[in-house]
C-alpha positions as CSV (number, residue, x, y, z in Angstrom):
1,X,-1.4,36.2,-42.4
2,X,0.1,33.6,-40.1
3,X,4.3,33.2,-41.0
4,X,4.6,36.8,-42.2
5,X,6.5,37.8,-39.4
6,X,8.8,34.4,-39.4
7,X,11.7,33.8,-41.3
8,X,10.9,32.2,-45.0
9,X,10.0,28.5,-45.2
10,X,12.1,26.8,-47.9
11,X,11.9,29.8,-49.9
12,X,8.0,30.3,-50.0
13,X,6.2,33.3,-49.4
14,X,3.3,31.3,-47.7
15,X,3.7,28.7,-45.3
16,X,3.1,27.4,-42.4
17,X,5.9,28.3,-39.9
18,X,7.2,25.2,-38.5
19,X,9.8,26.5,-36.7
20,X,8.4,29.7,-34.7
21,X,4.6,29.5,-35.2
22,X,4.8,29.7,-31.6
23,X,6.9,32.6,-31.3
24,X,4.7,34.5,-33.9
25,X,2.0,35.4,-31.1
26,X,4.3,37.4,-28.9
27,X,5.8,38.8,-32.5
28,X,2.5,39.6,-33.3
29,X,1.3,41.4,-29.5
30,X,5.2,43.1,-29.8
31,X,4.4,45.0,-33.3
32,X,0.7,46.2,-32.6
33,X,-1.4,43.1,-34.6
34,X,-4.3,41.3,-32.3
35,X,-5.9,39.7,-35.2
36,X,-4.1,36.5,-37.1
37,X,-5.3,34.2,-40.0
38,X,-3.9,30.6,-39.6
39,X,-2.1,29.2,-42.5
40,X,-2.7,25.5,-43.3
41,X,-0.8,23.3,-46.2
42,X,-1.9,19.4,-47.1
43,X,1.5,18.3,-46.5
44,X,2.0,16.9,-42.9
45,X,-1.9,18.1,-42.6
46,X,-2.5,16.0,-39.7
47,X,0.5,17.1,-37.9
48,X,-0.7,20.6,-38.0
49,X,-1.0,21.5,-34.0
50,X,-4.6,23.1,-35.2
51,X,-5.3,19.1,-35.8
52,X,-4.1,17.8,-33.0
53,X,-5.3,18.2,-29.5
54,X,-2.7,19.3,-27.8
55,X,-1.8,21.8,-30.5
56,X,-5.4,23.1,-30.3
57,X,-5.1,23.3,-25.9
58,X,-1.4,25.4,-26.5
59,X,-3.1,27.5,-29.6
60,X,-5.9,28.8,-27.1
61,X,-3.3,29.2,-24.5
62,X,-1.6,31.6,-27.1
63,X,-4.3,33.2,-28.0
64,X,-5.5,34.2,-24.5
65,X,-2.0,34.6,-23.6
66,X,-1.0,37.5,-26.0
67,X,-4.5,38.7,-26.8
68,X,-4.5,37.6,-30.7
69,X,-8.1,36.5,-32.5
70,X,-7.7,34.3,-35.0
71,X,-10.7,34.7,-37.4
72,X,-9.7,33.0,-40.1
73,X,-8.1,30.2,-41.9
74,X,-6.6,30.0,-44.9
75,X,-7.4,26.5,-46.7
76,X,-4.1,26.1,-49.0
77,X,-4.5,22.5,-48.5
78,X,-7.6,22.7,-50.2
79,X,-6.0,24.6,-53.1
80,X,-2.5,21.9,-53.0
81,X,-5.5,18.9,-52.7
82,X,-9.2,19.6,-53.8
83,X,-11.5,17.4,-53.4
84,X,-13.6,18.8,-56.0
85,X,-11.1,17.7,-58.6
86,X,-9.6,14.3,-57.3
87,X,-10.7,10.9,-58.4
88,X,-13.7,9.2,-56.1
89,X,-11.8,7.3,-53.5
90,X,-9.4,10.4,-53.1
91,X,-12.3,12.6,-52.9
92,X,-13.4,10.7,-50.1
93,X,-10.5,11.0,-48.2
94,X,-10.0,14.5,-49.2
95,X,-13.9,15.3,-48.0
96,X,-13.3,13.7,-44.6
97,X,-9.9,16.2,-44.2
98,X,-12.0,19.0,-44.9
99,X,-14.4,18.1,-42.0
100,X,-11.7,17.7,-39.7
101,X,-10.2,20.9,-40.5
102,X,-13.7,22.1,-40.1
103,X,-13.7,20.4,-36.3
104,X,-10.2,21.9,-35.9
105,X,-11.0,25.3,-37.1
106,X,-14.6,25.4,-34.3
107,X,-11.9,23.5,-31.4
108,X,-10.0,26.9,-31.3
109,X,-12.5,29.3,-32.0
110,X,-11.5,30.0,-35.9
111,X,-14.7,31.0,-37.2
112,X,-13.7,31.3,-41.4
113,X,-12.7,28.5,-43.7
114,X,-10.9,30.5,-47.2
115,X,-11.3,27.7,-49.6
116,X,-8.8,29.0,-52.6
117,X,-10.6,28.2,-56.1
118,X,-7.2,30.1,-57.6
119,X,-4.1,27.9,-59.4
120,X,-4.6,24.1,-58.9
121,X,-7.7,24.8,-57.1
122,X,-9.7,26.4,-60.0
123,X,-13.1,25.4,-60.8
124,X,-12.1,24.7,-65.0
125,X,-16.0,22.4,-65.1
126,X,-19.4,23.0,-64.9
127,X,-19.2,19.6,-63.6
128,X,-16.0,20.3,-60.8
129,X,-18.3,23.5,-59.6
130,X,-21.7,21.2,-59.0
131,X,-19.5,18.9,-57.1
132,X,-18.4,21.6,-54.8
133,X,-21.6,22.7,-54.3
134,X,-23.4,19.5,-54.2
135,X,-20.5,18.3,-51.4
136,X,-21.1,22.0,-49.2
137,X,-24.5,22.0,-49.3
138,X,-24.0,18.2,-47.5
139,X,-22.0,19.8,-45.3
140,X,-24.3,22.7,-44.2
141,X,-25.7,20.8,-41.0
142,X,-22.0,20.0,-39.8
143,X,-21.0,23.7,-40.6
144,X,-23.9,25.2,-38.9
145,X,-23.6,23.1,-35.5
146,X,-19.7,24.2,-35.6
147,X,-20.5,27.4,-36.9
148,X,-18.2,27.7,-39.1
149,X,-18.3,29.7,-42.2
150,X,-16.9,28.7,-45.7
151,X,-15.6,31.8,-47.9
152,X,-14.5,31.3,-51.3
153,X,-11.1,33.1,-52.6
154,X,-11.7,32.6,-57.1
155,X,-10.3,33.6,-60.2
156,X,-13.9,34.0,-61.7
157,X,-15.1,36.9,-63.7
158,X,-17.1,39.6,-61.5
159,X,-20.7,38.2,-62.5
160,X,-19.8,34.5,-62.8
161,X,-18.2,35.0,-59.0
162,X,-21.9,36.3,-58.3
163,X,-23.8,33.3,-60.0
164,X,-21.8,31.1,-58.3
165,X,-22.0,32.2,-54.8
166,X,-25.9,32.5,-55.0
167,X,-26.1,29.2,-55.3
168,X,-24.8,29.1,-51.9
169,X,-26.6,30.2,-48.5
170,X,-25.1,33.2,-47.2
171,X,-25.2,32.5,-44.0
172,X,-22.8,29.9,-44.3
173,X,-20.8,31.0,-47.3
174,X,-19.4,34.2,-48.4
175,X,-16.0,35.7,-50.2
176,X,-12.9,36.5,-49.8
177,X,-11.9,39.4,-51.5
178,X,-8.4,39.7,-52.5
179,X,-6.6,42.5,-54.1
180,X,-3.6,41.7,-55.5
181,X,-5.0,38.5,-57.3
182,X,-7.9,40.7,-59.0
183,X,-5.0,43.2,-60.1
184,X,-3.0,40.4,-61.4
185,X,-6.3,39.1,-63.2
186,X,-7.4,42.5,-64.7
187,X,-10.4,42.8,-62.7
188,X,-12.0,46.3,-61.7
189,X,-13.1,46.6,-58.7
190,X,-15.6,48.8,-59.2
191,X,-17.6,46.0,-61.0
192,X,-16.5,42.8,-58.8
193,X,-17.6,44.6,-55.1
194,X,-21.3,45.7,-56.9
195,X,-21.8,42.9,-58.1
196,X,-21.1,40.4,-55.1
197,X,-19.8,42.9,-52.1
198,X,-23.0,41.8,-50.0
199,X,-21.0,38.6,-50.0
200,X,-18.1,39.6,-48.9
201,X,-16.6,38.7,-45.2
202,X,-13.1,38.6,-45.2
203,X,-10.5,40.8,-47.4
204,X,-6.7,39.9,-48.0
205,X,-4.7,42.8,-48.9
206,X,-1.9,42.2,-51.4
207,X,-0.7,44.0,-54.2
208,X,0.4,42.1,-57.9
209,X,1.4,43.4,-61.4
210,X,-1.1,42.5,-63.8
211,X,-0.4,38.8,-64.8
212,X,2.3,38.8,-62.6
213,X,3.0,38.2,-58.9
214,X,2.9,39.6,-55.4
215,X,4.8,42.8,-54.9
216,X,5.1,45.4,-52.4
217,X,2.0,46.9,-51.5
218,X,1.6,50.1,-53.4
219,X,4.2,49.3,-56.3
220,X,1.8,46.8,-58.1
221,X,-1.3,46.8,-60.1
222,X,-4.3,46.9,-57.0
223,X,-5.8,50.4,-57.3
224,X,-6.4,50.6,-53.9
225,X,-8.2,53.5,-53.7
226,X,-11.0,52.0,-56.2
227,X,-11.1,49.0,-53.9
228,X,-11.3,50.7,-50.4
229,X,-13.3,53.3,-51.6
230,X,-16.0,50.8,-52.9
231,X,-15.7,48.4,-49.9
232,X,-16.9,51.4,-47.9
233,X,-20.1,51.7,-50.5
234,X,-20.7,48.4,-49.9
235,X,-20.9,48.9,-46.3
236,X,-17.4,46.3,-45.8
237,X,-16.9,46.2,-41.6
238,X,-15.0,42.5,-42.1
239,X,-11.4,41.7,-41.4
240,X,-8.8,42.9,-42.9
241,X,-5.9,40.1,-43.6
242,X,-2.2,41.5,-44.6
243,X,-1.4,38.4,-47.3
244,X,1.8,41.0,-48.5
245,X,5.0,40.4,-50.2
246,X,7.8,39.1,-47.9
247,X,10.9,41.8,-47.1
248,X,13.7,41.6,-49.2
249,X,16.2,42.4,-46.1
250,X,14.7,39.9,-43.9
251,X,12.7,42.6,-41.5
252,X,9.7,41.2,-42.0
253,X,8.3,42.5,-39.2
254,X,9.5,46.1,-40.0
255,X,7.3,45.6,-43.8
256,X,4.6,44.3,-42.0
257,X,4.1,47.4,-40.1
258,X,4.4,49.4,-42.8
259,X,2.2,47.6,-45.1
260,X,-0.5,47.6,-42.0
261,X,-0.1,51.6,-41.7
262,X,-0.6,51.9,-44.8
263,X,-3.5,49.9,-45.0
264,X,-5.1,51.8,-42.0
265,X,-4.8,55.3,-43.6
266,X,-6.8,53.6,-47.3
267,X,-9.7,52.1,-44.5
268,X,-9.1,55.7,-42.6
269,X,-9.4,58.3,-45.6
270,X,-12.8,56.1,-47.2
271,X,-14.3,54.9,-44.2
272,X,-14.4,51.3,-44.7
């Protein structure tokens, strides 16, 4: 996950890294990571250099550059501003940022959307889910010539996370899957990958305590195990995205590793 090998911005765990996002793809070649997901917040959204053209000409200079795909973006903007919530003329505005993140994500060759329905981006309505859906399905065309794909990161219960996304067409929508936020919600993930894991295209790895927040991997809730072994079943061959708790000493490059070996021996041992 894009920042996790820069310093802490103002504190948070997840942010976009203002200061060295640049930096972050030599970082990244230097400690043995070629894949990168971009992080995106409302705040200064527009300013973003994956908005702007010549943030999108020096990304793709980067990228070639150091050899780093980036697959995937993660939408917290969507979470800090959803569209599916706000009043009409916000939603407007909101709908028209989402195609231009959408534009933005196709310019540089980001292929995933992770819209967050966790926190303040919850669907709590019947009537906030239709909208989302109604507003998507809208959008289909647009995704389709950009070929883009919308994947869905929710707090919903295993089979009302599978109603949901069957309302949706799979080629243009799927999940995210992440572990530490199921751990944190009590989920097993025995149940939640049968009953949507054909859905699934793109897996954050985290570990959380149960009702709690992230931790380092291994010390939490996520039975990792369970979940890698049953990604396998499923016949999982997606991205894996390290969304993991931030070092304590400041060597976040030195956890990262760690975290990624580890998470290479759980694919390793099952096969996933």
């Amino acid at each position: 996950m894009q920042g996790r090998l820069s310093p802490l911005v103002d504190g948070r765990t997840q942010a976009f890294p203002w200061g060295c996002w640049q930096s972050e793809f030599a970082s990244a070649r230097q400690h043995g990571f070629d894949l990168m997901e971009w992080t995106l917040d409302q705040d200064l959204l527009y300013s973003n250099p994956l908005l702007t053209e010549a943030g999108q000409a020096e990304v793709t200079a980067l990228r070639a550059q150091h050899g780093i795909r980036i697959g995937s973006l993660t939408g917290d903007c969507f979470m800090q501003s959803p569209f599916w919530k706000a009043e009409a003329a916000q939603g407007e505005q909101l709908q028209e940022d989402f195609r231009a993140v959408a534009r933005a994500c196709s310019a540089v060759g980001i292929v995933m959307m992770v819209l967050p329905l966790v926190d303040n981006g919850s669907l709590t309505t019947r009537a906030q889910e239709d909208l989302l859906v109604d507003v998507l399905q809208a959008h289909a065309p647009l995704l389709t010539e950009l070929r883009v794909q919308v994947v869905f990161e929710s707090d919903f219960a295993p089979a009302e996370l599978a109603r949901f996304i069957d309302r949706l067409d799979p080629a243009l929508f799927g999940v995210n899957y992440d572990i530490g936020n199921s751990a944190s919600l009590g989920m097993r993930p025995a149940d939640e990958i049968a009953a949507y894991g054909h859905r699934i295209v793109n897996v954050h790895i985290k570990d959380r305590m149960l009702g709690g927040t992230t931790v380092p991997l291994g010390t939490g809730s996520a039975d990792f195990e369970t979940v890698f072994a049953a990604l396998a079943r499923a016949g999982y061959r997606g991205n894996y995205i390290l969304q993991t708790a931030r070092a304590q000493d400041g060597d976040h490059a030195g956890a990262l590793c760690r975290y990624r070996d580890m998470a290479l021996d759980w694919i390793e041992r099952h096969g996933s």
